[in-house]
N, C-alpha and C positions, 0 to 999 in steps of 0.2 A: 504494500500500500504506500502510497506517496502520500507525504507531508502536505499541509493543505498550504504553505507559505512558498514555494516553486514560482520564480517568474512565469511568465507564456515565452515560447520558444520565440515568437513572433511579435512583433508589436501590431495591436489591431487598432484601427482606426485611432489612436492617439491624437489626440486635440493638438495639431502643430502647433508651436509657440510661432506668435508672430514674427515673419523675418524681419531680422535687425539687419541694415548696414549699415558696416561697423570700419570705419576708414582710421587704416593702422599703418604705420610706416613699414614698409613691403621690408625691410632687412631685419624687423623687430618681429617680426610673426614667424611664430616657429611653422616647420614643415612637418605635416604628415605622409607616409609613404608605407604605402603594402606592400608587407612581403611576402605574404601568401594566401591566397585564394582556395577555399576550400571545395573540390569540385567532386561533383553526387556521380562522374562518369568512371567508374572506376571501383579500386580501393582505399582510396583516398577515405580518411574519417570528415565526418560532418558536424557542426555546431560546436564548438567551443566554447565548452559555460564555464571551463577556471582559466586560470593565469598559465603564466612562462615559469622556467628558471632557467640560467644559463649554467656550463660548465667551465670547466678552468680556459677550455682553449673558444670560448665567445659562440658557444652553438648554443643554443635555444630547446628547450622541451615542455611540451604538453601533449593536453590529453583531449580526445573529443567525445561528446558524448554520446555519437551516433555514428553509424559507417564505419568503413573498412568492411575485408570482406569478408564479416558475419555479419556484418549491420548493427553490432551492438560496442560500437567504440572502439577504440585506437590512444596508443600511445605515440607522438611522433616525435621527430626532430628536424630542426631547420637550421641548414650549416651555410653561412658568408662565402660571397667569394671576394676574387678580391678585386672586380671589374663591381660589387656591391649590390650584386643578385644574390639571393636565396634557394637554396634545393633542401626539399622535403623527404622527410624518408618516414617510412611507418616503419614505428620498431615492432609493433603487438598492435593487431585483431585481436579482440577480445569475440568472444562468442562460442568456441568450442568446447562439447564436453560441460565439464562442471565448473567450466572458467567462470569468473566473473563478468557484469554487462552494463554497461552505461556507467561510465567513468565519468562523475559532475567534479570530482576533487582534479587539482592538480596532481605531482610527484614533487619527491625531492630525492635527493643523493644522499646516500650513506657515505661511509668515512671510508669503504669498498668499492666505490663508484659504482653500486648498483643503484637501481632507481628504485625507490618503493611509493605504493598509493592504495587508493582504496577504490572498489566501486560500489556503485548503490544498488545495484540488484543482483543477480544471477548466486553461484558458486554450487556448495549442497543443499543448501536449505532456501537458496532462491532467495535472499535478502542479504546479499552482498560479501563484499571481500576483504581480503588486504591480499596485495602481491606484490613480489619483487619482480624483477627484469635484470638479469645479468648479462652485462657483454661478452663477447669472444672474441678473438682474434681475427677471427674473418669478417667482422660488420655487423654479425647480428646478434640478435638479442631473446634469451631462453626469459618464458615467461615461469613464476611458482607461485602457487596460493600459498600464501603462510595460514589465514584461519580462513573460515566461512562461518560467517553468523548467523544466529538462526538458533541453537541449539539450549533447550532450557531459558534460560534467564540473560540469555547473551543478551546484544545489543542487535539492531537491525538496522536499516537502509543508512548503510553512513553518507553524508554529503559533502564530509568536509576531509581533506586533506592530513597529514601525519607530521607529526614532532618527534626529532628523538633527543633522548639524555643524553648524558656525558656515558652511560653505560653503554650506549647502543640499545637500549632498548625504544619502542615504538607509544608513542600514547596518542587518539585520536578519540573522536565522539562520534556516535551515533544517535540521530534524529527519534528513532522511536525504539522498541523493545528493553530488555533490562526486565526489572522486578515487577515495574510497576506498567510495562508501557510505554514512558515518556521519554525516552534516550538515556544514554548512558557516558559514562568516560571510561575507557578501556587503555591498559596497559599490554605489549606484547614482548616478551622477554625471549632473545635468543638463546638455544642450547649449544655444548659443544658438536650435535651428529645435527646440526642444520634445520632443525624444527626450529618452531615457536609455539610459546605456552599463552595464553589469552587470557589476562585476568580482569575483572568488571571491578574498579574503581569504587565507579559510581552508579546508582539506579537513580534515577530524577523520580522524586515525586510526590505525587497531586495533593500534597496536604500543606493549607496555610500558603505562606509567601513562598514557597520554595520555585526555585528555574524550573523550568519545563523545554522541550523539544529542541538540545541544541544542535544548527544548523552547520555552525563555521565551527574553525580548529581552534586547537589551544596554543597559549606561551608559557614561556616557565618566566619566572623571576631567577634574582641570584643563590637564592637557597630554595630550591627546587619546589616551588610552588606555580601551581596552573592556572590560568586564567582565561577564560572562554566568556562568550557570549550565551541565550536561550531568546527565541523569539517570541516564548510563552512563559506562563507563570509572573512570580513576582508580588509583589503587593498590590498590583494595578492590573495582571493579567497582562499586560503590554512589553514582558521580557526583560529580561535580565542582563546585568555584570555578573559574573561570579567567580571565586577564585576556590581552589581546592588545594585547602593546606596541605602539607606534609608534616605526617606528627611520626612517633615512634612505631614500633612494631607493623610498618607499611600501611599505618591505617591514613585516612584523609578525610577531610570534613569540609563538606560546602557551604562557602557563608556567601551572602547576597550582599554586593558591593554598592550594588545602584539598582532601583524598580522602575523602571521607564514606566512615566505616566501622562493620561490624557487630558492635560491640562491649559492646551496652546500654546506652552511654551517648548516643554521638553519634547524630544524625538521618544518613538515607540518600534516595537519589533525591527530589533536588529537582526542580520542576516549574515553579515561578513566578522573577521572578529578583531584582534583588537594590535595595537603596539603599543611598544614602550618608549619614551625619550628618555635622555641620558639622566637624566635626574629623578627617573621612577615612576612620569606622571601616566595613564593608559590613555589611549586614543581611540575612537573607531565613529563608525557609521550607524545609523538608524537609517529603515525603508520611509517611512511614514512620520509624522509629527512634524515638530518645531513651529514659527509663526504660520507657516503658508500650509503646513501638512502634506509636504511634498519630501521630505527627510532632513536630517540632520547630520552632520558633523559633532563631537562630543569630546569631551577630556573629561576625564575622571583624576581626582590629586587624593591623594591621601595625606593624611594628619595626624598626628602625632600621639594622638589620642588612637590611633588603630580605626579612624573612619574614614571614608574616602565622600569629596564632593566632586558635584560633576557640576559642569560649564557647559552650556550649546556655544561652538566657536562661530557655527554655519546654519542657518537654516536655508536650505532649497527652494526657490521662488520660481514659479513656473511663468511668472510676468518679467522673468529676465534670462539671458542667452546664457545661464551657467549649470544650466540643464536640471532633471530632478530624479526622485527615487533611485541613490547610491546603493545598489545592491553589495558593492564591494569594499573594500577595505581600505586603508589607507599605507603610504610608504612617506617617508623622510628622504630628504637631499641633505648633504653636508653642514648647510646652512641654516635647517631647523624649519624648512618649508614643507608643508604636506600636497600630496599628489595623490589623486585616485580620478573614478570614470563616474559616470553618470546615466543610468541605463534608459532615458526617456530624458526630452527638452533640448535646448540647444537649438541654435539657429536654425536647424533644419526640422527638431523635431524627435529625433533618432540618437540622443547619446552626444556626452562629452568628453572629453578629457580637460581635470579642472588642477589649480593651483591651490592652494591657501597659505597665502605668507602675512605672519604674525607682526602687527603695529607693536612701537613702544607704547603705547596707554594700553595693550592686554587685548586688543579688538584684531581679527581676523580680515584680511581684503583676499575675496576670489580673484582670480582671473581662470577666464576659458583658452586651454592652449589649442585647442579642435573642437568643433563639431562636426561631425558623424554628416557626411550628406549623400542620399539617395541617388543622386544625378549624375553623381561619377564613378559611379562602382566603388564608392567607398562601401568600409566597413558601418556597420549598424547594429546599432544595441548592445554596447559594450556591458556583459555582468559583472566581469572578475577584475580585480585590483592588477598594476601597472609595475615593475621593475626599472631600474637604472641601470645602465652599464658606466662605464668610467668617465664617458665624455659627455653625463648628465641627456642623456638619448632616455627617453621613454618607450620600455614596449610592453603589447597589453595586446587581448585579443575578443573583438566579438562575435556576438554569437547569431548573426544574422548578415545580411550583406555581403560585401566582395564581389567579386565577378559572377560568381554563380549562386549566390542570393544563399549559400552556407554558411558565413563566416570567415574568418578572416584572422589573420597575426599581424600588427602594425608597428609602426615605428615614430615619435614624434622626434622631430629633432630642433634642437633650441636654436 
């Protein structure tokens, strides 16, 4: 069963924001540039609902959540030349057997340079996965299910992507299953003969304030505590901060950092999850809320007293070209600037890529570095948060548009 908080694949009729023009000195406007075209002629994967990451030598990796040739997702990779074209490669079709299906998370690298992720459906019990991907020497790539969820009191359809500790071990979340139903936080610990053991953290549930359904991954802190997002529960029913201590004897305990509430002011059901600036303070996105009810931007600081207060930096205004409902996350620049996407608004209608660089009096200025436009084969309906490479280059990938109306992997450059 799917979560009932799932964007639409597509944007349907969406109320265009009025077009702005917006007369900018042609050398100060960043460029955007496609590097890949998701095409349904083939084994190509289709729609890309998470992010990038790169590896050491500047190739690119994600996942799609649809296509290749089982039709249930793909892992790919997109390597530079040096004429500054892109070539695609599928490492894994997902769909065989008791593999895994419909890959919404992205991957990351182990400290092995395999790639691990999760998917949200398929495996033994048909509610999803975790898998690695290991190279070889000749190019390709052996796919392995570490667990499949589903069994007793596991966790089920996970949607969100994986973190590991300093041990190499794995901890991610699951949207629904567990004890109660409501999702879970799972631990996966490797052995020496190459298994992994699957342990349930957490069960979320339906009693009083407590989180409900989280969607996005978790962060650690510096003494090994977790921090995730839930789009449900809370004191308001409108989703949660939560952080999951580390106490002794491997136990953890969920405490509610912030209750997103509907108030007009604050952001509600968050969807993406969160980061840290260097001084400890957490960041992230809300779908819904703040003045306009189009989403929010958020910081969370903690006090001294062991509470934490939250700030709206941003609210999302659909009566202006900086686009609205941030399904994703956020990332930092050197300089303490925040960058993510915009899954609807924006001069065209279709998705931005936005700025937020912090004033001395404490107050936030957007700026829009793209909008998403229909007319030229751009990319459209950006869901998942953006990366930096070294020369402050943006890339980030949507999950509609391009050439063949699939999605897309882009590049903004400053």
């Amino acid at each position: 069963m799917q979560s009932g908080r799932r964007l639409p694949l597509f944007p349907r009729s969406f109320a265009i924001v009025v077009e702005l023009l917006i007369t900018l000195p042609l050398l100060a406007a960043p460029t955007e540039k496609l590097l890949h075209s998701f095409n349904p002629n083939g084994s190509d994967g289709l729609i890309p609902y998470a992010g990038l990451i790169f590896d050491g030598s500047g190739n690119l990796y994600g996942t799609t959540e649809y296509g290749g040739s089982e039709g249930a997702g793909t892992v790919f990779e997109l390597t530079p030349s040096a004429n500054g074209t892109w070539t695609e490669k599928v490492l894994h079709s997902f769909g065989k057997g008791l593999d895994g299906v419909i890959p919404i998370a992205g991957v990351i690298f182990g400290a092995n340079g395999h790639l691990y992720g999760t998917t949200y459906a398929g495996g033994s019990e048909g509610v999803g996965t975790v898998f690695e991907l290991t190279p070889s020497a000749n190019g390709t790539w052996t796919e392995k299910v570490l667990h499949s969820f589903g069994e007793g009191e596991d966790g089920a359809t996970p949607e969100a992507g994986l973190v590991f500790d300093e041990s190499g071990n794995l901890y991610g979340t699951t949207t629904l299953g567990g004890a109660y139903g409501d999702g879970t936080v799972f631990e996966l610990t490797p052995s020496a003969n190459g298994t992994w053991t699957e342990t349930v953290l957490h069960s979320f549930k339906p009693n009083g304030h407590n989180p409900l359904y989280p969607e996005a991954g978790l962060i650690f802190d510096g003494i090994g505590n977790l921090y995730g997002t839930t789009y449900g529960g809370g004191a308001y029913s409108n989703g949660t901060v939560f952080e999951l201590t580390s106490g002794a004897n491997e136990t953890r305990t969920v405490r509610v950092l912030h209750s997103f509430q509907f108030n007009g002011k604050d952001g509600f059901v968050p969807e993406a999850g969160l980061i840290f600036d260097l001084t400890g303070d957490l960041y992230g996105t809300t779908t819904e809320g703040g003045t306009y009810d189009n989403g929010t931007v958020f910081e969370l600081t903690p006090s001294t007293n062991d509470t934490w207060t939250e700030k709206v930096l941003h609210s999302f205004d659909h009566n202006l070209p900086g686009g609205t409902i941030p399904f994703s996350g956020l990332i930092f620049d050197d300089s303490g600037n925040l960058y993510g996407t915009a899954y609807v608004g924006g001069a065209h209608g279709f998705g931005t890529v936005f700025e937020l660089t912090p004033g001395a009096d404490g107050n936030w200025a957007e700026k829009v570095l793209h909008s998403f436009n229909p007319s030229v084969h751009d990319g459209l309906s950006p869901s998942a948060g953006l990366i930096l490479d070294g020369s402050g280059h943006l890339y980030g990938t949507t999950l509609a548009g391009g050439r063949y109306g699939y999605g897309a992997v882009f590049e903004v450059i400053p």
